[in-house]
PLY file of the C-alpha trace (Angstrom):
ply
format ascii 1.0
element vertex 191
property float x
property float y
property float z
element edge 190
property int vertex1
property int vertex2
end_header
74.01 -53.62 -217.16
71.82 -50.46 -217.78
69.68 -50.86 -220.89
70.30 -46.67 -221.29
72.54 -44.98 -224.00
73.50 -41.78 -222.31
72.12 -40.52 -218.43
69.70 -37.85 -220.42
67.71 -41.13 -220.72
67.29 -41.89 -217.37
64.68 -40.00 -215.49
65.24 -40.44 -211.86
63.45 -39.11 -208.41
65.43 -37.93 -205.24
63.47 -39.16 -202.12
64.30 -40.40 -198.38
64.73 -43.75 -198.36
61.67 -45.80 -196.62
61.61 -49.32 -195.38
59.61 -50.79 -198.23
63.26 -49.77 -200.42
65.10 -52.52 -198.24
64.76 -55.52 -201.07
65.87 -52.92 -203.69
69.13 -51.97 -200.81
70.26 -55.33 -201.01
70.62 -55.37 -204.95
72.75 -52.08 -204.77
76.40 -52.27 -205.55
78.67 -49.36 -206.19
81.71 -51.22 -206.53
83.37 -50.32 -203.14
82.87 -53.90 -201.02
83.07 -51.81 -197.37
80.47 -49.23 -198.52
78.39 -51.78 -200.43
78.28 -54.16 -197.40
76.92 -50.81 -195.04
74.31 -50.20 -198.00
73.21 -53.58 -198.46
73.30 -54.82 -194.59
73.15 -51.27 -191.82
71.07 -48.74 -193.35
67.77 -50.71 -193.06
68.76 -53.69 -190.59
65.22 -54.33 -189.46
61.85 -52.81 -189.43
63.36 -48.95 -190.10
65.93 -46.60 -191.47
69.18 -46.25 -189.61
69.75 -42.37 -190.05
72.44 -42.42 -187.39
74.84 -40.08 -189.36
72.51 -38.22 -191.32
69.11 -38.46 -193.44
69.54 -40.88 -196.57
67.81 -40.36 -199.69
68.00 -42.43 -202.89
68.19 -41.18 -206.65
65.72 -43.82 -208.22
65.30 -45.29 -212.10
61.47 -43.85 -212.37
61.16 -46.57 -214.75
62.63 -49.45 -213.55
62.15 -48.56 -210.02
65.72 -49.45 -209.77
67.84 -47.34 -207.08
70.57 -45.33 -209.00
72.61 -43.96 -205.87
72.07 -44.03 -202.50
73.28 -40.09 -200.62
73.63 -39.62 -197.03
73.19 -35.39 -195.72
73.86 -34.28 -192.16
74.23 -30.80 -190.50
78.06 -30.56 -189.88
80.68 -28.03 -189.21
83.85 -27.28 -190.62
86.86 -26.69 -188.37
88.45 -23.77 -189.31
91.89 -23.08 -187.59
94.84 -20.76 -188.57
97.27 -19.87 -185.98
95.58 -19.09 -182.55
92.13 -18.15 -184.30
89.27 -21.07 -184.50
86.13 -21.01 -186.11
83.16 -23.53 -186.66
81.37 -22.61 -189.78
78.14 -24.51 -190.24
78.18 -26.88 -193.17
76.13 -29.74 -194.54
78.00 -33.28 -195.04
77.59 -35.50 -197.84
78.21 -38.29 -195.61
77.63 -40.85 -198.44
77.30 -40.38 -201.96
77.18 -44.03 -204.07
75.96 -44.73 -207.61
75.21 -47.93 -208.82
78.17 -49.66 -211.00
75.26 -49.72 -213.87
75.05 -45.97 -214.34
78.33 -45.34 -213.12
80.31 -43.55 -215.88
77.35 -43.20 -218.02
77.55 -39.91 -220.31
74.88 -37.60 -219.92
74.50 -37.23 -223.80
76.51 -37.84 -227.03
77.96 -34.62 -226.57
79.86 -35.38 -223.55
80.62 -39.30 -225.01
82.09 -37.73 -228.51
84.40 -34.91 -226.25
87.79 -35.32 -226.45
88.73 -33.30 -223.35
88.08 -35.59 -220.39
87.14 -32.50 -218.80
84.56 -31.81 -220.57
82.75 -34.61 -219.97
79.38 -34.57 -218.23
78.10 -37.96 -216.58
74.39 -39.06 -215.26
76.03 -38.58 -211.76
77.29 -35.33 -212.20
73.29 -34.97 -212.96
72.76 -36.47 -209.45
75.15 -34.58 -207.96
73.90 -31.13 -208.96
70.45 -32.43 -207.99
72.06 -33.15 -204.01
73.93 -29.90 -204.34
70.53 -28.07 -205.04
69.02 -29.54 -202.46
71.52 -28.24 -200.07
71.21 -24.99 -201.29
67.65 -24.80 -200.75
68.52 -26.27 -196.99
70.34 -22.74 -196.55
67.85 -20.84 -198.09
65.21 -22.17 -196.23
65.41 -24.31 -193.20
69.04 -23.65 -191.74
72.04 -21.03 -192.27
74.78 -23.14 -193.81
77.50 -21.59 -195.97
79.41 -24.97 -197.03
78.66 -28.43 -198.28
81.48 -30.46 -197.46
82.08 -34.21 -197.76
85.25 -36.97 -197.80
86.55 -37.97 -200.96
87.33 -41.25 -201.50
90.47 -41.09 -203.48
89.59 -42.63 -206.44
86.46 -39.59 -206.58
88.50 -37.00 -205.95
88.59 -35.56 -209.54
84.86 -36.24 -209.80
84.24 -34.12 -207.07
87.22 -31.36 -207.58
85.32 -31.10 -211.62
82.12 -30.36 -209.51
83.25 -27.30 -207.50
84.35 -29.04 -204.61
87.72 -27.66 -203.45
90.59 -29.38 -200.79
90.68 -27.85 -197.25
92.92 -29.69 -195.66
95.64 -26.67 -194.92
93.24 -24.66 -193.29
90.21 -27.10 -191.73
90.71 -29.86 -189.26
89.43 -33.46 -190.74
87.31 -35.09 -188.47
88.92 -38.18 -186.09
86.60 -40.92 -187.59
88.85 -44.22 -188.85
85.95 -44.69 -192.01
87.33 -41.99 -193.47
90.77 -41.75 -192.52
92.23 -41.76 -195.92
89.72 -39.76 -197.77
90.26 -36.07 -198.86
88.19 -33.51 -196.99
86.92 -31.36 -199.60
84.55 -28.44 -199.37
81.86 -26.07 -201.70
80.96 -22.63 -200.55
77.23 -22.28 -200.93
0 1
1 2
2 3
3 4
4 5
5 6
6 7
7 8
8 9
9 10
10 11
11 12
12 13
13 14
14 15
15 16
16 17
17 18
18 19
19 20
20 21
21 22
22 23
23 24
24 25
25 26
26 27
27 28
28 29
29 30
30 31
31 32
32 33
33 34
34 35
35 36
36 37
37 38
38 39
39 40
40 41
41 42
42 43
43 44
44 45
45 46
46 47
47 48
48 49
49 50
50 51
51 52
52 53
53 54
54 55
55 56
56 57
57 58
58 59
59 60
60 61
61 62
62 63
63 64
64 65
65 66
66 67
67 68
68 69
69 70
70 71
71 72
72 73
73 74
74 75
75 76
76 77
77 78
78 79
79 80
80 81
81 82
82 83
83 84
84 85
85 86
86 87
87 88
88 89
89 90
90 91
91 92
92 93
93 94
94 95
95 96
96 97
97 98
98 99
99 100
100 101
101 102
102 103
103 104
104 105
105 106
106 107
107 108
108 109
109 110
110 111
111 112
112 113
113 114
114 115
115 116
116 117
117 118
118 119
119 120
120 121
121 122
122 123
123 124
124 125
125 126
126 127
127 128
128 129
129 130
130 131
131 132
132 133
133 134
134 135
135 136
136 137
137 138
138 139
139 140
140 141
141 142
142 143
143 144
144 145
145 146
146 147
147 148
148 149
149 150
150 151
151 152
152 153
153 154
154 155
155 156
156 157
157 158
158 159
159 160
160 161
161 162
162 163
163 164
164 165
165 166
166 167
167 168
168 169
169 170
170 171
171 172
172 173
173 174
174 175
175 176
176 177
177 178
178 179
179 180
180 181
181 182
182 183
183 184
184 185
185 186
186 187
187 188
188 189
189 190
């Protein structure tokens, strides 16, 4: 359990996750047993970082040293189709994005704790969140042309995600064939 009131508490780094982070892997837990056994047991199986499906960074406690969430980012493509027309426009994936069950949920301030409107409500991984989403922007900006982040919603996130900008795009964009994430939601954000 997090010894933190509200997420404006919690000041956190976003870095690429090293080897020396593997004893701190195994003590993450986001609640979801399939993506907590991948965490804790394939992304640093030896003496490196597996970065197979894209570059992983971790949100880490910068005063507990405790990893918040752990966020996966790879160069991707969305599948565009209507009719006979096809396009590929160039994307980065949120392959993974997992926050720890202790900061899961956790308000962002009293503000968003005392709202009413469930909408309204502003959690320490929204925080995170807009900290990846940055990052991606400054991707396009800088090192690549991409025009959309887009990611798989597990169904349970969907809202999360949808009260973050992220829209649906499965009428128009072909979902990729990969079983993992055959019954997530394929969601998109233009940049």
């Amino acid at each position: 359990m997090s010894k933190y009131t509200y997420g404006e508490e919690v000041e956190y780094s976003l870095d690429l996750l090293q080897i020396k982070d593997k004893n701190k892997v195994k003590q993450f837990t986001c609640g979801n047993s399939k993506l907590d056994a991948f965490i804790q047991n394939d992304i640093i199986p030896g003496d490196e970082v597996i970065n197979e499906d894209g570059l992983i960074f971790k949100a880490e406690d910068n005063q507990n040293g405790k990893i918040i969430a752990i966020i996966s980012i790879a160069v991707s493509g969305i599948v565009f189709t209507q009719t006979n027309y096809m396009k590929l426009l160039p994307s980065v994936k949120i392959d993974i994005f997992a926050v720890d069950v202790d900061y899961q949920k956790m308000h962002y301030n009293e503000e968003s704790a005392n709202d009413k409107e469930p909408d309204n409500h502003f959690y320490l991984s929204d925080s995170i969140l807009a900290k990846v989403i940055q990052h991606c922007k400054e991707i396009s900006e800088k090192m690549a042309l991409v025009e959309y982040i887009l990611l798989y919603a597990d169904r349970k996130a969907y809202r999360f995600y949808e009260r973050n900008g992220f829209q649906n795009f499965e009428a128009y964009m072909e979902k990729e064939n990969n079983m993992e994430i055959n019954q997530n939601i394929p969601m998109y954000m233009k940049l």
